[in-house]
C-alpha positions as CSV (number, residue, x, y, z in Angstrom):
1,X,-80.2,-130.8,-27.6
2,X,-76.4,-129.8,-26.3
3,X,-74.1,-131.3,-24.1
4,X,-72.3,-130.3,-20.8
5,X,-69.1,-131.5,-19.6
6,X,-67.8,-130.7,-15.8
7,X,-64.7,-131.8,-14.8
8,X,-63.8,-131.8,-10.7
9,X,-59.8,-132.8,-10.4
10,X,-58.7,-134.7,-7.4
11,X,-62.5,-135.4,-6.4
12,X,-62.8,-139.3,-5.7
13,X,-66.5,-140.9,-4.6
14,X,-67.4,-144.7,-4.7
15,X,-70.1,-146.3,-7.2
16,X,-72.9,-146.0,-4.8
17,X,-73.0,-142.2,-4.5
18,X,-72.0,-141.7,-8.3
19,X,-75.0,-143.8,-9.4
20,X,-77.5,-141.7,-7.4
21,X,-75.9,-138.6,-8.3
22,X,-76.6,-139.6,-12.1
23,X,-80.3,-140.2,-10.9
24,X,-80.8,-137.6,-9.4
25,X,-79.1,-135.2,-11.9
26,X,-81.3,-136.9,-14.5
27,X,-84.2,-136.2,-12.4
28,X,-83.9,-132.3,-12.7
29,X,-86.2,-130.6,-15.2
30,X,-84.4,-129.9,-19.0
31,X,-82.3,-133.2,-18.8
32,X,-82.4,-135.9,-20.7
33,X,-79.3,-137.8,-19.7
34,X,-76.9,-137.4,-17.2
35,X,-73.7,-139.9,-15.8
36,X,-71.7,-139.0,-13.3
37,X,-68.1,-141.7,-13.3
38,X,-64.6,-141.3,-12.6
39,X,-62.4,-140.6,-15.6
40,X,-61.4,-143.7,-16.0
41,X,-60.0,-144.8,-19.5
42,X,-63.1,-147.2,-19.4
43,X,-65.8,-144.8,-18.4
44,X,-64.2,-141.8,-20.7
45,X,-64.5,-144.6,-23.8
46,X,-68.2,-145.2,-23.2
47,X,-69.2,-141.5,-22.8
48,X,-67.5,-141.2,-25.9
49,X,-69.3,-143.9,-27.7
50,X,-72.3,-142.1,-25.9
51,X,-71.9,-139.4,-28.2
52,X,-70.1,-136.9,-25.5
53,X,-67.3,-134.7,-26.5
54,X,-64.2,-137.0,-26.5
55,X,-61.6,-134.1,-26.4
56,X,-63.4,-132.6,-23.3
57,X,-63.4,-136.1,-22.2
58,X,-59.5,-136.8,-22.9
59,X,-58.0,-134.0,-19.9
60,X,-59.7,-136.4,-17.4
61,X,-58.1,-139.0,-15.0
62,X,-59.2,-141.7,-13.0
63,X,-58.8,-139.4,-9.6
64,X,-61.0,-137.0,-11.6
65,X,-65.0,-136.5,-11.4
66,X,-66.9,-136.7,-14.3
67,X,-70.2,-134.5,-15.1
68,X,-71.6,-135.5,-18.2
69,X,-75.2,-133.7,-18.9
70,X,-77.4,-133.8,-22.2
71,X,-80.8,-132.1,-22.2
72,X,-82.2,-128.6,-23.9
73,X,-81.6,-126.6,-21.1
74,X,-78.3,-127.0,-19.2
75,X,-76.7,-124.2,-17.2
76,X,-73.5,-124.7,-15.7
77,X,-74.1,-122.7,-12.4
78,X,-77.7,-124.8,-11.9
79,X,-75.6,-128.4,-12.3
80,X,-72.6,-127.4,-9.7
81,X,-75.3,-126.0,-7.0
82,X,-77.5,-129.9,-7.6
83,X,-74.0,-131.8,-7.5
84,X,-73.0,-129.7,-4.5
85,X,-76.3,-129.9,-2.6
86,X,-75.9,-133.6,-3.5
87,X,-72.6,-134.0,-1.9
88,X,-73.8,-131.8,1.0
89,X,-76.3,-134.0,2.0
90,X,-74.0,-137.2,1.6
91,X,-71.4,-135.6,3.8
92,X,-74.4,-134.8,6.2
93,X,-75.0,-138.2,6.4
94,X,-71.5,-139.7,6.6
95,X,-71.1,-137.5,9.7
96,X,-73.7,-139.1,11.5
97,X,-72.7,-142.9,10.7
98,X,-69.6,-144.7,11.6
99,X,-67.9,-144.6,8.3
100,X,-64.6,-145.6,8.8
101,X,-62.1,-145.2,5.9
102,X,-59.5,-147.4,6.0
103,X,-59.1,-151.6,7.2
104,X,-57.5,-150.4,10.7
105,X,-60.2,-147.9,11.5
106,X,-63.1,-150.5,10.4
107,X,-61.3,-153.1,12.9
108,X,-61.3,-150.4,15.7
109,X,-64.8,-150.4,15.3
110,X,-65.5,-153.8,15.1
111,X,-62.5,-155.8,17.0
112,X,-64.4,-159.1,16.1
113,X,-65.1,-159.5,12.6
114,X,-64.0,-162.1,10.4
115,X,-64.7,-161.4,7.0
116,X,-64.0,-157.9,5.4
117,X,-66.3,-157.0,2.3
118,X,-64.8,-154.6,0.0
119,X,-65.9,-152.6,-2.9
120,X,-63.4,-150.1,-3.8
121,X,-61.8,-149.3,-7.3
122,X,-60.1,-152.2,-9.2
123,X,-56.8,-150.2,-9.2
124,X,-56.8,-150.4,-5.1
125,X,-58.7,-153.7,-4.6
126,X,-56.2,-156.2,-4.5
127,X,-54.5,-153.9,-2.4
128,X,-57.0,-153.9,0.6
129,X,-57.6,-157.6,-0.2
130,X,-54.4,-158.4,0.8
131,X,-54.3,-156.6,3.5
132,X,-58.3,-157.8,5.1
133,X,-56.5,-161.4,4.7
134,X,-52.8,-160.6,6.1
135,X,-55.0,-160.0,9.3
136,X,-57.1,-163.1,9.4
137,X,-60.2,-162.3,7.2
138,X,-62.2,-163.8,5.2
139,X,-63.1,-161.4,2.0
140,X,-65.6,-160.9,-0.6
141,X,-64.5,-158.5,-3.0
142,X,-67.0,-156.5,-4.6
143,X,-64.8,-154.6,-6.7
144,X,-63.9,-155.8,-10.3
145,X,-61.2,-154.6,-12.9
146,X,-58.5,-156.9,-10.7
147,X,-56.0,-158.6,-12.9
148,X,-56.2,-162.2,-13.1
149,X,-53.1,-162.5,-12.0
150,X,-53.6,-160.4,-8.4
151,X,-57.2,-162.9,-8.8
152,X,-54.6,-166.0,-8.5
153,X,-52.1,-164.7,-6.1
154,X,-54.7,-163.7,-3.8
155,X,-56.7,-166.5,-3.9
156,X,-53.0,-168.7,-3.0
157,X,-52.8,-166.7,0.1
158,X,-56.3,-167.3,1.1
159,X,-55.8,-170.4,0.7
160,X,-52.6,-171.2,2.6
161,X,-53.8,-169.4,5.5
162,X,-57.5,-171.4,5.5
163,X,-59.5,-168.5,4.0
164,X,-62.2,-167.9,1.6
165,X,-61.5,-165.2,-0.9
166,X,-65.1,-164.4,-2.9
167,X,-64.1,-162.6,-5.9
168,X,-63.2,-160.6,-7.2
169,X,-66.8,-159.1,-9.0
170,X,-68.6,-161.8,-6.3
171,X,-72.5,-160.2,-6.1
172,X,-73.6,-163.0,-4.0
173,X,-72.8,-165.2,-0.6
174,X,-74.4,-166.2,2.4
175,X,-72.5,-166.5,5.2
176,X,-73.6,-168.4,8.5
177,X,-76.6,-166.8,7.7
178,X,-75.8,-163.4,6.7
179,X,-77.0,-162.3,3.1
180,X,-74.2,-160.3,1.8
181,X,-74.5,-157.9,-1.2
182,X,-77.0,-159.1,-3.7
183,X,-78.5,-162.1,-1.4
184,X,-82.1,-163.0,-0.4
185,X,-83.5,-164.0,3.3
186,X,-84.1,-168.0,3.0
187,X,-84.1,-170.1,5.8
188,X,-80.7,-171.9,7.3
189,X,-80.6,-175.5,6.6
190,X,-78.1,-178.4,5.2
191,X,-78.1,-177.5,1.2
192,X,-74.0,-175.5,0.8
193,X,-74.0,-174.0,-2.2
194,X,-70.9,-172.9,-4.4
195,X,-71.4,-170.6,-7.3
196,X,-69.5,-168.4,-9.9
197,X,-72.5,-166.2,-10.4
198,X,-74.6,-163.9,-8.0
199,X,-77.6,-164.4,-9.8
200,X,-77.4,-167.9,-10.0
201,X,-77.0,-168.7,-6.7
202,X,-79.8,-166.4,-5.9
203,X,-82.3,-168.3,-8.1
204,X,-81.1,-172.0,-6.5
205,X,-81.3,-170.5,-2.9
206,X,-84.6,-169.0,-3.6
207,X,-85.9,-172.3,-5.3
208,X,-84.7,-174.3,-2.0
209,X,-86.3,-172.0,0.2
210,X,-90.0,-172.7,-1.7
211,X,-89.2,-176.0,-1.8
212,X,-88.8,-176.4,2.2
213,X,-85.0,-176.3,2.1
214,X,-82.4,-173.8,3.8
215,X,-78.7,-172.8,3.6
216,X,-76.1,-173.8,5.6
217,X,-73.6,-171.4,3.5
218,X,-73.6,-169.8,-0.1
219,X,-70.2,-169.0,-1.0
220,X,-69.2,-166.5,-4.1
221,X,-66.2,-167.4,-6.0
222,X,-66.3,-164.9,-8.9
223,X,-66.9,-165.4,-12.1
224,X,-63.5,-166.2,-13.4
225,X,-62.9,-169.0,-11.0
226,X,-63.3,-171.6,-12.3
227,X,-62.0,-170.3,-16.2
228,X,-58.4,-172.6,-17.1
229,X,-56.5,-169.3,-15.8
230,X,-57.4,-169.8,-12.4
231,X,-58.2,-173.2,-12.2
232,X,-61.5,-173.3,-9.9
233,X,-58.9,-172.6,-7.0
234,X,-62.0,-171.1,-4.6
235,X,-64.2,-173.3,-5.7
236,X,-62.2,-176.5,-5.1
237,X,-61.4,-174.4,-1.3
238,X,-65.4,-173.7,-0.9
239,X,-66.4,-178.0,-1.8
240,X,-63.5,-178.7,0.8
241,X,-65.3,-176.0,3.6
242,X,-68.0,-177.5,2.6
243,X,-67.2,-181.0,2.8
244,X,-65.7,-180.2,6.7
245,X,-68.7,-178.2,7.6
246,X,-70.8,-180.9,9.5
247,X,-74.3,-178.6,8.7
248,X,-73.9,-179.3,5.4
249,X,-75.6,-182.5,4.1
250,X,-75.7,-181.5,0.2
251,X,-73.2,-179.9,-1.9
252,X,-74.7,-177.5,-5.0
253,X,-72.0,-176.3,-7.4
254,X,-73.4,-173.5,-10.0
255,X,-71.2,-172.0,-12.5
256,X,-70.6,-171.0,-16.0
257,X,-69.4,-174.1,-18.8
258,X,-65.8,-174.4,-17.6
259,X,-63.2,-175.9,-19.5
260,X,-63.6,-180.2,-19.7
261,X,-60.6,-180.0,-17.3
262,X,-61.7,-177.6,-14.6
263,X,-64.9,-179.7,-14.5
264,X,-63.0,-182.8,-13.9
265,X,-61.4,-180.9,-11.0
266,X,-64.5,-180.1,-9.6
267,X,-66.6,-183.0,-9.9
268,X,-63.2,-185.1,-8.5
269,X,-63.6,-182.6,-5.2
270,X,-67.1,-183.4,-4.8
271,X,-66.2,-187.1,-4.9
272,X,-63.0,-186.3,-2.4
273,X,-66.0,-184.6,0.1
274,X,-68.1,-187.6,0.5
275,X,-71.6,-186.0,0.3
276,X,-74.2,-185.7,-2.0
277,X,-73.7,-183.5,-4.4
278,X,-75.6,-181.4,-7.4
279,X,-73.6,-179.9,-10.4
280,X,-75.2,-177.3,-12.8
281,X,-73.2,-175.4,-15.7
282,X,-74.9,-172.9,-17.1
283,X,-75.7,-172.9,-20.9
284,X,-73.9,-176.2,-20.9
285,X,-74.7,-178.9,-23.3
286,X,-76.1,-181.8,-20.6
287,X,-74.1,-184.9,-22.2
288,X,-70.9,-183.1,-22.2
289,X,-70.2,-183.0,-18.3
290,X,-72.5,-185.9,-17.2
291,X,-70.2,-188.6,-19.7
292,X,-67.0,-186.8,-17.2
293,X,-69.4,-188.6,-14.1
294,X,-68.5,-191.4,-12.7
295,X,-69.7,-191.2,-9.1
296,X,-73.2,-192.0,-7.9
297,X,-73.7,-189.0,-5.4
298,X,-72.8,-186.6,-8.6
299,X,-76.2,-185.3,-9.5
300,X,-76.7,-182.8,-12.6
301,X,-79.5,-180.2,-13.2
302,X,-80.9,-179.3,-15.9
303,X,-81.4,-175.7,-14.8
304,X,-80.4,-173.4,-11.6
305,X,-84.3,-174.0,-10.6
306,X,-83.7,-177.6,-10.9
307,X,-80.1,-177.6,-9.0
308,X,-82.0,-176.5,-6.1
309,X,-85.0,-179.0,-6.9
310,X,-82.5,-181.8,-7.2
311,X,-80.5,-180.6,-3.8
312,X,-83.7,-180.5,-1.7
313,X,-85.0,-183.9,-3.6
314,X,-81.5,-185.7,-2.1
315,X,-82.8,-184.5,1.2
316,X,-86.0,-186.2,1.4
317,X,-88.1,-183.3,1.4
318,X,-91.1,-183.7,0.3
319,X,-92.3,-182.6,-2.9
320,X,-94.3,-179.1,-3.3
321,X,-95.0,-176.5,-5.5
322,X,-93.6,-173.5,-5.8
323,X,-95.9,-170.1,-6.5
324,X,-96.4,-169.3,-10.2
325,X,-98.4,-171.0,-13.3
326,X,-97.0,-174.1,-14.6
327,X,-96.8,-174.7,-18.7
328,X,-99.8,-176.2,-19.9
329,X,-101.0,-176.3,-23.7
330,X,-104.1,-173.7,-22.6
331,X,-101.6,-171.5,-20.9
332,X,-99.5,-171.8,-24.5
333,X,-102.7,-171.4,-26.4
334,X,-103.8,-168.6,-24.6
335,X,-100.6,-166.4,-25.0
336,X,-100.4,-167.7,-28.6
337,X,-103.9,-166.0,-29.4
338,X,-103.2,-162.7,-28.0
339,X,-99.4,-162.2,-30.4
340,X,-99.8,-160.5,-33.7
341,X,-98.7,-162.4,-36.0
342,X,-94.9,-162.7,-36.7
343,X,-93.9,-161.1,-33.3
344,X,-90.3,-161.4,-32.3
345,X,-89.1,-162.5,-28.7
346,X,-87.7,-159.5,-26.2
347,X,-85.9,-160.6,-23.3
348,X,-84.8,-157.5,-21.0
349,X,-82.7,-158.8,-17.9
350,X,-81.4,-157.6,-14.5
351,X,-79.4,-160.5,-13.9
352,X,-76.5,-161.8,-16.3
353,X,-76.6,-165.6,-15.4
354,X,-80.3,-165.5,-15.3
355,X,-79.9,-163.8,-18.8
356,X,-77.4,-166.5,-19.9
357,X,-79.7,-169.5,-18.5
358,X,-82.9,-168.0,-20.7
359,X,-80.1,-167.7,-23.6
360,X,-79.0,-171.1,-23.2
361,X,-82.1,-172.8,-23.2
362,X,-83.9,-170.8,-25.9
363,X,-80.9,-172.0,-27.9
364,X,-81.6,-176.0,-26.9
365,X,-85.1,-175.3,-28.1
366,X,-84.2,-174.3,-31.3
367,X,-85.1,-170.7,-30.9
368,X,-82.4,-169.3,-32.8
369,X,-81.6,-165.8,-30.4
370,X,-79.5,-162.5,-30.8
371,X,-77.8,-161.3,-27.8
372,X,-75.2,-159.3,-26.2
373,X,-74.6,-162.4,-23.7
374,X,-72.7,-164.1,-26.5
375,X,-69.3,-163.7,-26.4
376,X,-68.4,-163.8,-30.2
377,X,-70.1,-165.3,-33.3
378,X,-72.7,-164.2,-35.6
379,X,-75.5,-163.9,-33.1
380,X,-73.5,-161.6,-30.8
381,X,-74.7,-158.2,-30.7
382,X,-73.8,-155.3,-28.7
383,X,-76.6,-153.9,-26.7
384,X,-77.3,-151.2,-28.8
385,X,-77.1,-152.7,-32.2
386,X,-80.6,-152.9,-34.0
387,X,-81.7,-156.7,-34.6
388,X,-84.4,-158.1,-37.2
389,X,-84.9,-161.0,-34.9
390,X,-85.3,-162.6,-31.2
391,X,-83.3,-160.6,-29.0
392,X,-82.0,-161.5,-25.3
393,X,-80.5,-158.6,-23.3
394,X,-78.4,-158.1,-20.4
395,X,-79.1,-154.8,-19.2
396,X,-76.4,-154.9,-16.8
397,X,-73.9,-155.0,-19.5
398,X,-71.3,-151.5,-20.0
399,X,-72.7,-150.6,-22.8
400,X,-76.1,-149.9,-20.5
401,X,-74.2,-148.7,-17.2
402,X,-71.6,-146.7,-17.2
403,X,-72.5,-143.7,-14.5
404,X,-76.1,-145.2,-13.6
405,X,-77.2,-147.9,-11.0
406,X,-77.2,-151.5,-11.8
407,X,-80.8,-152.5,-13.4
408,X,-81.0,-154.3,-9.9
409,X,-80.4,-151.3,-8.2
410,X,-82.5,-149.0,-10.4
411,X,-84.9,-151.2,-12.8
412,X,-85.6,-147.7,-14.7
413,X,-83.1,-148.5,-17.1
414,X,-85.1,-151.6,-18.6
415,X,-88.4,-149.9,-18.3
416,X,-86.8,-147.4,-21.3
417,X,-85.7,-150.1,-23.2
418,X,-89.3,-151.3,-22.9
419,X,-90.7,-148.3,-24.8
420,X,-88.5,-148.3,-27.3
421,X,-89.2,-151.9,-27.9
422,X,-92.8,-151.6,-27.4
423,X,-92.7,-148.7,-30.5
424,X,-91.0,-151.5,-32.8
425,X,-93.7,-153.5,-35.0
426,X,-91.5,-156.4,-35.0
427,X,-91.5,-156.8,-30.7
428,X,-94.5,-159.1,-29.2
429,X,-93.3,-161.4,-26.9
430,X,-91.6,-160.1,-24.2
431,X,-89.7,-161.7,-20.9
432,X,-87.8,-160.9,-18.3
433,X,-86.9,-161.6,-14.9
434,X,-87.4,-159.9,-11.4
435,X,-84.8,-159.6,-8.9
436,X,-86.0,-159.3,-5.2
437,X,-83.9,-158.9,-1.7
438,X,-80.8,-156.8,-0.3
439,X,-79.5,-154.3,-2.5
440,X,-82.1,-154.8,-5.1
441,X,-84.7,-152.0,-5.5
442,X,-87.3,-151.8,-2.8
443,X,-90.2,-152.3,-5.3
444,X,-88.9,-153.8,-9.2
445,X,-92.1,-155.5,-9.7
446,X,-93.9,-152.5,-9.4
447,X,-91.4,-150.6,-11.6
448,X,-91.6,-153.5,-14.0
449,X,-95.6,-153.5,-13.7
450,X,-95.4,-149.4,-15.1
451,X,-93.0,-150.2,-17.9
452,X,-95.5,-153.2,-18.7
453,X,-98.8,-151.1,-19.1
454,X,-97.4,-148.0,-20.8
455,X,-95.5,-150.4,-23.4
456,X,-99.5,-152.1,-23.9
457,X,-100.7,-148.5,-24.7
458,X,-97.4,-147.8,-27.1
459,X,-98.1,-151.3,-29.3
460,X,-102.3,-150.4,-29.3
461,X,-101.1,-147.1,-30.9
462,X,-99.8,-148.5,-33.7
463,X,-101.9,-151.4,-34.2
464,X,-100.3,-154.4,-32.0
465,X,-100.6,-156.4,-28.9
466,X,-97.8,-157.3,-26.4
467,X,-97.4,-160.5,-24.3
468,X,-95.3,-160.6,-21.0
469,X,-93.5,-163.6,-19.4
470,X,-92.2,-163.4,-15.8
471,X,-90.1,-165.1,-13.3
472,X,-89.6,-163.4,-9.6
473,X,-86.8,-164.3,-7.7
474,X,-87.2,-163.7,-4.2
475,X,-88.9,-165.0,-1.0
476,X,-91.8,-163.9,1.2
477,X,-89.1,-163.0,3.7
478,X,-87.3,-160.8,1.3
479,X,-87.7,-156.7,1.7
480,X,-89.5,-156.6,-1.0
481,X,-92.1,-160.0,-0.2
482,X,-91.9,-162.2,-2.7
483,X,-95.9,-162.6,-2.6
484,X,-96.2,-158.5,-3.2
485,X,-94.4,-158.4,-5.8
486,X,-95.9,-161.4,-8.2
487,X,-99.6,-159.6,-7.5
488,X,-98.1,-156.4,-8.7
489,X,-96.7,-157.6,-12.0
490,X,-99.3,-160.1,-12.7
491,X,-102.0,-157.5,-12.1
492,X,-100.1,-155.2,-15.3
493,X,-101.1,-158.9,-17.3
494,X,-97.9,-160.4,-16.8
495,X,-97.6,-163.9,-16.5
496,X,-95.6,-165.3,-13.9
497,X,-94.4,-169.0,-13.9
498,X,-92.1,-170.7,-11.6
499,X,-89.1,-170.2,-12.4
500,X,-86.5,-168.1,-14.7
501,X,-86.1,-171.7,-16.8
502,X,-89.9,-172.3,-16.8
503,X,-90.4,-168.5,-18.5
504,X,-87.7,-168.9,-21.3
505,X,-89.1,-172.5,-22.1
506,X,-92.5,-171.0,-21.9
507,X,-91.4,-168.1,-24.2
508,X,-89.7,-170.8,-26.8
509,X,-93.3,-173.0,-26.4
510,X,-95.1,-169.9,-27.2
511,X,-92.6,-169.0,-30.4
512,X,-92.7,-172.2,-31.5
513,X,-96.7,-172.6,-31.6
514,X,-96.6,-169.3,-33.0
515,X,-94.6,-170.1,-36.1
516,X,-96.5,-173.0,-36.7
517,X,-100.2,-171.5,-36.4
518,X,-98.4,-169.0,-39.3
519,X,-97.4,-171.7,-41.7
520,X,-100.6,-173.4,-41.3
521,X,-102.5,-170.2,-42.1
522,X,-100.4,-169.9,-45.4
523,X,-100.7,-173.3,-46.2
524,X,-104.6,-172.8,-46.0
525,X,-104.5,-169.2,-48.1
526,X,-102.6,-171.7,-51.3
């Protein structure tokens, strides 16, 4: 096994192509790994950590394109001609798209818009985000690496001159009815949603939409938003748009456990905007908000599943239910008999908050969990750290990215986490999540459904049995059909409940039933 290092000065591409040149490097025969980044001091420390030649590594800026190649048989000339080819045939494309590359051209082109989206480097975002609202537009920025201070001063400006300013690292809005980024196709309707967190706002849009519900708008703050830096200054703007937007009936906040004060700024908007209203921190402990409450048309969840629940429930919909298994004691019973005895929880996840919600209720059941989703303390573990023990990952973490796709983009990367969990004695129980609509994969489920079956065959090798938990979120209207997918995974043996809270409780259900058939099996062997 050797490495290759090829460095092209002056050669700047965004994270789109450079994620599917690292596929498709990695897809040539005699490589095992291959990440193509821009030098950036960030990227260059990872490779490093990778294992890649640091020195090599060091001559590199952030204007400069990285090649970084691992396999048995690497030849210099055969990696230039596949980068080259690749570049060829992105060019080739470019020319026959309207690709503009700057604000000014992209308003030639389109005189009318309103809202620019922008993902460029963090260095430059700010930059263009500054200049998208010095002309009148609303932005959601993509990009992340902006300062928290250029986060503060932009949102300011947005706000003095009545804009919305998503970002930066927003994944998710819906904007009179136009999915932007990571978003799913639900129906228009009278729930508004406000969310620090892509993935969250994706599982309460999707729950609304099974439920009977719709959107009237879904707006991304960022995830920093509403942190005691910046206050919650979008999301305060987004509960005021929302409160003046007459097609909104219900309010939905979803966010990350802010700061006691930041919540009382939030929950005191939501009693300023005079409509019913639905409040869920993630990972928060219930009691700790709810004693902050005291308005009768604050509601709070229990979950991101049950924030839409609860939003749709205020509407006077009626009840229904959603596709998937509920928990029953058979269903526990029956997953319970097919573990090995003493098997440890694996959760592998696309989605951070989704990640953090299964993390954050396994932890109010008592299932005592490593993970890389914890920022500090004695069950934080970097991704790549071997664990005796429960184990929740974020596979969209750094330490699993740098130079390849999103797992939402490119769900590969979790199916090799898969086998080498599957080839670990120790790993039985295993859940995850499945993320569905635009600029997800076209088919995860069934990617999922491969890494499912050949992990079966890797744990009957050495003697063991594996048990899969599921949640999809999606619709029927999304690319990918919401109904497709659960058939695909379920047909690998998966089981697939409601919702991503209904799999982690599940999972916890399953662990604890587990532990106790144990004890009482020693108890009868004294």
């Amino acid at each position: 096994m050797s490495d290759l290092i090829l460095i092209r000065k002056n050669s700047y591409f965004d994270s789109v192509l450079l994620m599917r040149l690292s596929r498709e490097l990695k897809s040539l025969g005699g490589i095992d790994d291959a990440v193509v980044a821009m030098g950036t001091p960030q990227n260059r420390a990872l490779l490093s950590d990778a294992g890649y030649n640091n020195s090599e590594l060091e001559s590199a800026s952030p204007n400069d394109l990285v090649i970084a190649v691992r396999g048995e048989s690497l030849e210099c000339a055969r990696i230039e001609q596949a980068i080259a080819e690749l570049l060829k045939a992105d060019r080739k494309a470019a020319d026959s798209e309207d690709r503009p590359r700057s604000l000014a051209a992209a308003l030639h082109i389109a005189p009318g818009a309103s809202l620019a989206l922008i993902s460029v480097p963090g260095q430059y975002a700010a930059r263009e985000a500054r200049a998208a609202l010095s002309r009148g537009l609303h932005v959601m920025l993509f990009s992340d690496n902006v300062s928290i201070d250029d986060e503060a001063a932009l949102k300011r400006e947005a706000i003095a001159r009545g804009l919305l300013m998503m970002g930066p690292d927003c994944g998710t809005a819906i904007i009179n009815g136009k999915p932007l980024a990571f978003a799913n196709v639900v129906r228009r309707g009278a729930i508004g949603i406000v969310g620090a967190s892509g993935t969250g706002i994706q599982e309460a849009t999707c729950r609304i939409h099974h439920l009977g519900g719709g959107i009237s708008q879904a707006i991304g703050t960022g995830g920093r938003d509403l942190s005691d830096q910046m206050g919650g200054l979008m999301t305060l703007a987004g509960i005021d748009a929302l409160a003046d937007d007459p097609a909104t009936r219900i309010i939905v906040v979803i966010s990350k456990p802010p700061s006691l004060s930041v919540a009382a700024k939030v929950i005191e908007a939501l009693q300023r905007a005079g409509k019913q209203a639905v409040i869920h921190f993630v990972g928060d402990k219930p009691r700790r908000t709810r004693e902050q409450s005291g308005t009768p048309h604050v509601t709070f969840a229990d979950s991101l599943a049950d924030a839409g629940t609860k939003a749709c429930q205020l509407l006077g919909l009626p009840p229904c239910a959603p596709a998937g298994q509920e928990i029953s004691p058979e269903l526990i019973s029956t997953l319970v008999a097919r573990l090995s005895p003493g098997a440890q929880l694996r959760g592998l996840f696309c989605g951070g908050t989704t990640g953090q919600e299964a993390v954050a209720i396994l932890d109010r059941e008592g299932i005592e969990v490593f993970s890389n989703l914890h920022k500090s303390g004695p069950l934080h573990i970097d991704g790549t750290d071997p664990v005796s023990g429960n184990v929740v990952l974020d596979l969209g973490a750094d330490e699993f990215t740098v130079g390849r796709p999103h797992p939402m983009i490119d769900p590969l990367i979790r199916n090799e986490r898969l086998a080498d969990e599957a080839a670990n004695p120790n790993a039985g129980l295993l859940l995850f999540d499945c993320m569905l609509g635009y600029g997800s994969h076209p088919d995860p489920a069934g990617v999922l459904a491969d890494g499912v079956l050949a992990s079966r065959g890797t744990a009957a090798r050495r003697g063991g049995s594996i048990v899969a938990i599921a949640s999809i979120t999606g619709t029927p209207e999304d690319p990918q059909d919401f109904h497709k997918q659960k058939r695909k995974i379920e047909d690998a043996g998966v089981f697939v409940v409601t919702s991503n809270c209904q799999a982690a409780r599940l999972a916890a259900e399953v662990l604890r039933a587990a532990a106790n058939r144990q004890s009482a099996r020693q108890r009868n062997q004294q």
